[in-house]
N, CA, C and O atoms as a GROMACS GRO file, in nm:
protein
  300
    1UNK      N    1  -2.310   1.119   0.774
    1UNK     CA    2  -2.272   1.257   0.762
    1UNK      C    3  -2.268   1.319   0.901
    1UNK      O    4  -2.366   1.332   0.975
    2UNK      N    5  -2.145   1.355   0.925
    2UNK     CA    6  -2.136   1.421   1.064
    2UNK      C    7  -2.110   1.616   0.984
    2UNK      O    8  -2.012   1.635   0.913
    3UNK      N    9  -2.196   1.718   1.009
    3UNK     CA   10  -2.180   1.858   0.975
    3UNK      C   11  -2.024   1.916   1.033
    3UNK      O   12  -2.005   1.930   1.154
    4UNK      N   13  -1.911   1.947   0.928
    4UNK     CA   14  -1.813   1.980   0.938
    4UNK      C   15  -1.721   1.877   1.035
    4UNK      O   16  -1.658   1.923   1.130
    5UNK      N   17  -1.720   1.744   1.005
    5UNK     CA   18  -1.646   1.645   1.083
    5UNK      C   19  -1.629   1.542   0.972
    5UNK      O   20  -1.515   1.499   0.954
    6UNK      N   21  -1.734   1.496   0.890
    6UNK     CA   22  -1.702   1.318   0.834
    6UNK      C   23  -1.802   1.344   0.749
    6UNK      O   24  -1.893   1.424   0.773
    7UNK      N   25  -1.788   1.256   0.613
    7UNK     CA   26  -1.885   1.265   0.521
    7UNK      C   27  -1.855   1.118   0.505
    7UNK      O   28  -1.757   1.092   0.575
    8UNK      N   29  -1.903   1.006   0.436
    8UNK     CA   30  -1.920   0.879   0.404
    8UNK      C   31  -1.996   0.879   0.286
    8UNK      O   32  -2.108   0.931   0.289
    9UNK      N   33  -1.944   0.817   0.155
    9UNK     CA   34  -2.013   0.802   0.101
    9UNK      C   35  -1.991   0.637   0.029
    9UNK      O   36  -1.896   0.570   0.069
   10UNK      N   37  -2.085   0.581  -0.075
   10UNK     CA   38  -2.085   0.426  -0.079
   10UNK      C   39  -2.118   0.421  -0.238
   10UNK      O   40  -2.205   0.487  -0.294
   11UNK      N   41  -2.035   0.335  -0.296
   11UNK     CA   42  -2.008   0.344  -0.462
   11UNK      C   43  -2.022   0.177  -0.491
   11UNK      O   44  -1.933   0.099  -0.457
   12UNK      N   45  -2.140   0.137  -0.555
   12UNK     CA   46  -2.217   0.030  -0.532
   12UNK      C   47  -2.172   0.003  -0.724
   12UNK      O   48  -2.240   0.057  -0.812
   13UNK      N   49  -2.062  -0.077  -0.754
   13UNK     CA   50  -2.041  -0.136  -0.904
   13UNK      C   51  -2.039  -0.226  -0.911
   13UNK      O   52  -1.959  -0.276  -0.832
   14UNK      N   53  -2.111  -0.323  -0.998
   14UNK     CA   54  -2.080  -0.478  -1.022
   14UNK      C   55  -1.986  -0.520  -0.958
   14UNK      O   56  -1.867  -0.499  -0.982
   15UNK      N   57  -2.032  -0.589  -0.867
   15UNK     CA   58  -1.974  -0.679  -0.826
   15UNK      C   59  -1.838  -0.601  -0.683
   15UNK      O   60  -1.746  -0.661  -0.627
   16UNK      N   61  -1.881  -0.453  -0.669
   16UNK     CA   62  -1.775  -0.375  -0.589
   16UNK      C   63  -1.848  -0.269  -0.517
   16UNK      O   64  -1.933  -0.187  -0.553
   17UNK      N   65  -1.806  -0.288  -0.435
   17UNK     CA   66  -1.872  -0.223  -0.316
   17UNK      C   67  -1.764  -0.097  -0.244
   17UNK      O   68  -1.726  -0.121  -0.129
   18UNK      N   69  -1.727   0.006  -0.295
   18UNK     CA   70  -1.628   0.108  -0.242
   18UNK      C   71  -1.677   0.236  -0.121
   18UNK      O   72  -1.738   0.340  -0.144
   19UNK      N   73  -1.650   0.209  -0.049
   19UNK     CA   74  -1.677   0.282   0.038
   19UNK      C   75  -1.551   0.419   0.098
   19UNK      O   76  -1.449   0.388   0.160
   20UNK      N   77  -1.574   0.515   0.074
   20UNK     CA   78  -1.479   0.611   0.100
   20UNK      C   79  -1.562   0.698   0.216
   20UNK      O   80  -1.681   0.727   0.217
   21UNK      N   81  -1.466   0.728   0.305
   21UNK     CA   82  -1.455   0.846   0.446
   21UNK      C   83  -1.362   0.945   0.394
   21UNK      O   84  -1.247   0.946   0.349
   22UNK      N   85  -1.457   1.028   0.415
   22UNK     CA   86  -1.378   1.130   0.439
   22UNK      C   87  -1.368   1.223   0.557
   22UNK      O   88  -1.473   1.267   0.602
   23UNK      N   89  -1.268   1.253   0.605
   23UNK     CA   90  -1.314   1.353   0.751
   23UNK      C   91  -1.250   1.489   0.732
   23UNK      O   92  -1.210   1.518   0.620
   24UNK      N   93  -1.238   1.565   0.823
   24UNK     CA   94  -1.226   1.709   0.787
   24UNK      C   95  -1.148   1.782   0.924
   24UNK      O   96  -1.202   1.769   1.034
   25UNK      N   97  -1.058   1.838   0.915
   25UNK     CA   98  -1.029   1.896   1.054
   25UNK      C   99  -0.964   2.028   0.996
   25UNK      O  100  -0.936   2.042   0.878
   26UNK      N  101  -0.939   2.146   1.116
   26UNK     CA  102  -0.880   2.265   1.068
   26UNK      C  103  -0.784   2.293   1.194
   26UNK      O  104  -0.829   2.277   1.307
   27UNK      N  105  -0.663   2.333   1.174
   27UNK     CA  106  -0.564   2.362   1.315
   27UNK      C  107  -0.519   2.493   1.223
   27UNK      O  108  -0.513   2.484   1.100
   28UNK      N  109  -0.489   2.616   1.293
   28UNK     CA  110  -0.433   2.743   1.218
   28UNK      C  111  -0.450   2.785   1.166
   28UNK      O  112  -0.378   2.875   1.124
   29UNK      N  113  -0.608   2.742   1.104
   29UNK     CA  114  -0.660   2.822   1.001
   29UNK      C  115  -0.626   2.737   0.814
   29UNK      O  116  -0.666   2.768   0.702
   30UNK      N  117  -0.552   2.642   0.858
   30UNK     CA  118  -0.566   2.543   0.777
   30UNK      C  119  -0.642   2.419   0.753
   30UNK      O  120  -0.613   2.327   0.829
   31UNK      N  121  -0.711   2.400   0.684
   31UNK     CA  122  -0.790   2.259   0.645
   31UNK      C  123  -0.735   2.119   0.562
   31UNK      O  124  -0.665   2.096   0.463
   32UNK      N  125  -0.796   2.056   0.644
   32UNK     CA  126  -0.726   1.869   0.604
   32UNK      C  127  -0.841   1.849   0.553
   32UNK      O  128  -0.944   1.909   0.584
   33UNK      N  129  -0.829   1.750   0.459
   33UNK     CA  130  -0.940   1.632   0.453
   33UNK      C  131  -0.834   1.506   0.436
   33UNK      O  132  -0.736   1.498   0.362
   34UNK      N  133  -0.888   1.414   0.527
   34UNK     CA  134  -0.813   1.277   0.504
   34UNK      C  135  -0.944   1.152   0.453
   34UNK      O  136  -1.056   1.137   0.501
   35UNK      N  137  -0.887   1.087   0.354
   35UNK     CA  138  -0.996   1.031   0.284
   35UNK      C  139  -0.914   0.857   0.318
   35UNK      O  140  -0.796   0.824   0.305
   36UNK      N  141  -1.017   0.788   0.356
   36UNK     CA  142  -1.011   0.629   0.389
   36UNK      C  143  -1.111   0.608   0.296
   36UNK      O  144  -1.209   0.674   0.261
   37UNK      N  145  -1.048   0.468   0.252
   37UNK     CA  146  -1.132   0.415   0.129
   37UNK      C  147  -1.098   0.265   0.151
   37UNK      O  148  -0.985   0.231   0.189
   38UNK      N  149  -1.200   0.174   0.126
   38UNK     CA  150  -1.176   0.036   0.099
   38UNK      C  151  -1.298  -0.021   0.001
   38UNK      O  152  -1.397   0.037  -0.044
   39UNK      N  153  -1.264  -0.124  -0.012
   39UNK     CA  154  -1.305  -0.198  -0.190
   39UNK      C  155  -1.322  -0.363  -0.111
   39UNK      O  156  -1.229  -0.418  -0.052
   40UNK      N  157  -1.512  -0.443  -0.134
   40UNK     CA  158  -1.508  -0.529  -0.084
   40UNK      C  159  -1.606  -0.582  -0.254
   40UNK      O  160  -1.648  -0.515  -0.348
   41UNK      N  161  -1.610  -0.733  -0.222
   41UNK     CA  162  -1.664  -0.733  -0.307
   41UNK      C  163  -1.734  -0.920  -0.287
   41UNK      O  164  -1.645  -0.999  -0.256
   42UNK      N  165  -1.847  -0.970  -0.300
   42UNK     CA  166  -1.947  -1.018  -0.300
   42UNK      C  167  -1.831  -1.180  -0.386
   42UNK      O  168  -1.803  -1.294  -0.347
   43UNK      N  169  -1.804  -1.113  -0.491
   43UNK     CA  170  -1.716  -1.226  -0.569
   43UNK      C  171  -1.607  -1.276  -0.514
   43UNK      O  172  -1.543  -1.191  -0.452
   44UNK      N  173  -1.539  -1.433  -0.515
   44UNK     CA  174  -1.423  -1.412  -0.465
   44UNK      C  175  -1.316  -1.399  -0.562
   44UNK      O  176  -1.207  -1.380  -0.508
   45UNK      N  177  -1.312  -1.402  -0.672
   45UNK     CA  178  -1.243  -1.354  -0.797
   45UNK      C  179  -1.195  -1.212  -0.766
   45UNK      O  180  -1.085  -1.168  -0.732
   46UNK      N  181  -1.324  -1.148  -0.791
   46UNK     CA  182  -1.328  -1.027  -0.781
   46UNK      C  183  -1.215  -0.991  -0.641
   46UNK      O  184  -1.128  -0.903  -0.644
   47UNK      N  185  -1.231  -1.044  -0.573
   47UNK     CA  186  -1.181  -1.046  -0.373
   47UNK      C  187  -1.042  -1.027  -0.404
   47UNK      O  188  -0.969  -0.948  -0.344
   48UNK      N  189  -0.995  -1.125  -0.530
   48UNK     CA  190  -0.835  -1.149  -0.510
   48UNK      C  191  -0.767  -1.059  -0.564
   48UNK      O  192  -0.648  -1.037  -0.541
   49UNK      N  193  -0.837  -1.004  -0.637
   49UNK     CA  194  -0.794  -0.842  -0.793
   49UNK      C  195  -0.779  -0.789  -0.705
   49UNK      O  196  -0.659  -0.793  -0.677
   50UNK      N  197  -0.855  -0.713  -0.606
   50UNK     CA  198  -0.811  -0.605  -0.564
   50UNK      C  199  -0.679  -0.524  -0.515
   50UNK      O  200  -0.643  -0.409  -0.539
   51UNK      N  201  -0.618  -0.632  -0.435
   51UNK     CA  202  -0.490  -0.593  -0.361
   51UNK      C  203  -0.400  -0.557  -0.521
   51UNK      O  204  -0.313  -0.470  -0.536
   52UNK      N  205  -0.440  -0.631  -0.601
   52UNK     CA  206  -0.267  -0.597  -0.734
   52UNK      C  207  -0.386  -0.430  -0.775
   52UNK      O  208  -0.311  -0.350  -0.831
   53UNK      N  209  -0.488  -0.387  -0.767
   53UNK     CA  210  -0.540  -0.250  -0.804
   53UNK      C  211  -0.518  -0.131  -0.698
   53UNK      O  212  -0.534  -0.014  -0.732
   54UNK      N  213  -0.482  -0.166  -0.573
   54UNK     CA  214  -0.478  -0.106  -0.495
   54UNK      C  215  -0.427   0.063  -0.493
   54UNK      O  216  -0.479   0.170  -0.457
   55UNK      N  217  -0.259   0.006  -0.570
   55UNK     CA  218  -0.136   0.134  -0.602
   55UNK      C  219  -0.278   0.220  -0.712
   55UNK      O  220  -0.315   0.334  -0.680
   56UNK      N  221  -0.319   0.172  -0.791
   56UNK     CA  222  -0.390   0.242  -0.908
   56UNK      C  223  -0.546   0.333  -0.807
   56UNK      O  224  -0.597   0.445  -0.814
   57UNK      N  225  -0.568   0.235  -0.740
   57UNK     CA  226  -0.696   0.314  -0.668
   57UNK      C  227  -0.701   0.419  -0.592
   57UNK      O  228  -0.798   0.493  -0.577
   58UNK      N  229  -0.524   0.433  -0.508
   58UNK     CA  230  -0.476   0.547  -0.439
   58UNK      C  231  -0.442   0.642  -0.578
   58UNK      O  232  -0.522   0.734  -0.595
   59UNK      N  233  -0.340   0.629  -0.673
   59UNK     CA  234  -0.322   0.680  -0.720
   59UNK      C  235  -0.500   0.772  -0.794
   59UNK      O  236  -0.521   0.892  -0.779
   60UNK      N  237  -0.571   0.702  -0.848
   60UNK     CA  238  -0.697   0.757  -0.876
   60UNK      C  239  -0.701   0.850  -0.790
   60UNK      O  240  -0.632   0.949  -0.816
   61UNK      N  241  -0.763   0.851  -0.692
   61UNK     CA  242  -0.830   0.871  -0.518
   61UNK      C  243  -0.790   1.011  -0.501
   61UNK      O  244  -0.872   1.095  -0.466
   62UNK      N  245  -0.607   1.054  -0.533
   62UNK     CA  246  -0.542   1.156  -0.486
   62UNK      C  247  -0.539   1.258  -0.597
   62UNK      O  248  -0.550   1.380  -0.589
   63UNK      N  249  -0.524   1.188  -0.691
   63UNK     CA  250  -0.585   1.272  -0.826
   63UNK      C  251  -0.698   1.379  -0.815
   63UNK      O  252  -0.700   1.490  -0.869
   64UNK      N  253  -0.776   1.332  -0.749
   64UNK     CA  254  -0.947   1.352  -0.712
   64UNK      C  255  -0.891   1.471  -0.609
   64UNK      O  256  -0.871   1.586  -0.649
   65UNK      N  257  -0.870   1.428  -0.477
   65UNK     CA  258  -0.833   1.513  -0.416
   65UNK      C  259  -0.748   1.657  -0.430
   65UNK      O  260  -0.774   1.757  -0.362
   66UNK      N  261  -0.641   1.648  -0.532
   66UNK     CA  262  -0.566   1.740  -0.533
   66UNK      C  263  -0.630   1.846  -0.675
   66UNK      O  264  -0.593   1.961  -0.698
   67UNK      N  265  -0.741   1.757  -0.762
   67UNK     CA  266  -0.784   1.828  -0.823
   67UNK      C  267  -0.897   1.938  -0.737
   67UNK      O  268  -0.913   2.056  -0.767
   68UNK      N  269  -0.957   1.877  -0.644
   68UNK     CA  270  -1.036   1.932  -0.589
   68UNK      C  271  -0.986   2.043  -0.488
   68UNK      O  272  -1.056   2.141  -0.466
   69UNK      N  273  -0.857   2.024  -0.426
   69UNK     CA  274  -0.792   2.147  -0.341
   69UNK      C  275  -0.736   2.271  -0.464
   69UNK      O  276  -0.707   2.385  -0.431
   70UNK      N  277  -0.730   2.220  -0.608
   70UNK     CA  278  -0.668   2.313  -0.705
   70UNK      C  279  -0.795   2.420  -0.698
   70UNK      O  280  -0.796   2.542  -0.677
   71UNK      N  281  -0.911   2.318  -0.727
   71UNK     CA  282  -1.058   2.440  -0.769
   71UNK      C  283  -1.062   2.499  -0.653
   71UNK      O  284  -1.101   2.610  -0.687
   72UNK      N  285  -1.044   2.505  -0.497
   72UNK     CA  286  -1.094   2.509  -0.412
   72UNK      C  287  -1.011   2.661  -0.425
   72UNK      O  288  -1.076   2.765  -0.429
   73UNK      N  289  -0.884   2.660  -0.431
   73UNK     CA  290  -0.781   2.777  -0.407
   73UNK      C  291  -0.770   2.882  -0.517
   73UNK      O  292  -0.700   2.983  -0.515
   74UNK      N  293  -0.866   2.833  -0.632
   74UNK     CA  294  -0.879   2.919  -0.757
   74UNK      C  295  -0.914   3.093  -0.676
   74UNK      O  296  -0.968   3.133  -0.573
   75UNK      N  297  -0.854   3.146  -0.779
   75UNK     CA  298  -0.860   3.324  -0.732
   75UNK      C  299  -0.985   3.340  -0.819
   75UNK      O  300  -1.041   3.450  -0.828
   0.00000   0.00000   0.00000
């Protein structure tokens, strides 16, 4: 946790280990968050799934995000 720069957090599931960044910047009075995420995993089964889940994990990921800029801008 960097205060108003980077948050990290770590999502520990059978056999999956997800780790998402998020960082934070503001230019104009506007705010970003850009979120990095990767998916490792202990199995090598598990190792080879990932890449065909990938499209589905972004797709998840931004879901999240854009739900969260909706609450954020609520009147």
């Amino acid at each position: 946790y960097v205060p108003n720069e980077k948050v990290t957090l770590f999502f520990d599931a059978q056999n999956m280990l997800k780790t998402d960044e998020y960082t934070f910047s503001e230019k104009d009075g506007i705010s970003t968050i850009k979120k990095n995420s990767s998916c490792r995993s202990d199995s090598y089964i598990m190792s080879c799934i990932f890449p065909y889940f990938k499209g589905t994990f972004q797709e998840i990921d931004q879901t999240y995000l854009n739900n969260f800029k909706a609450y954020l801008e609520q009147e």
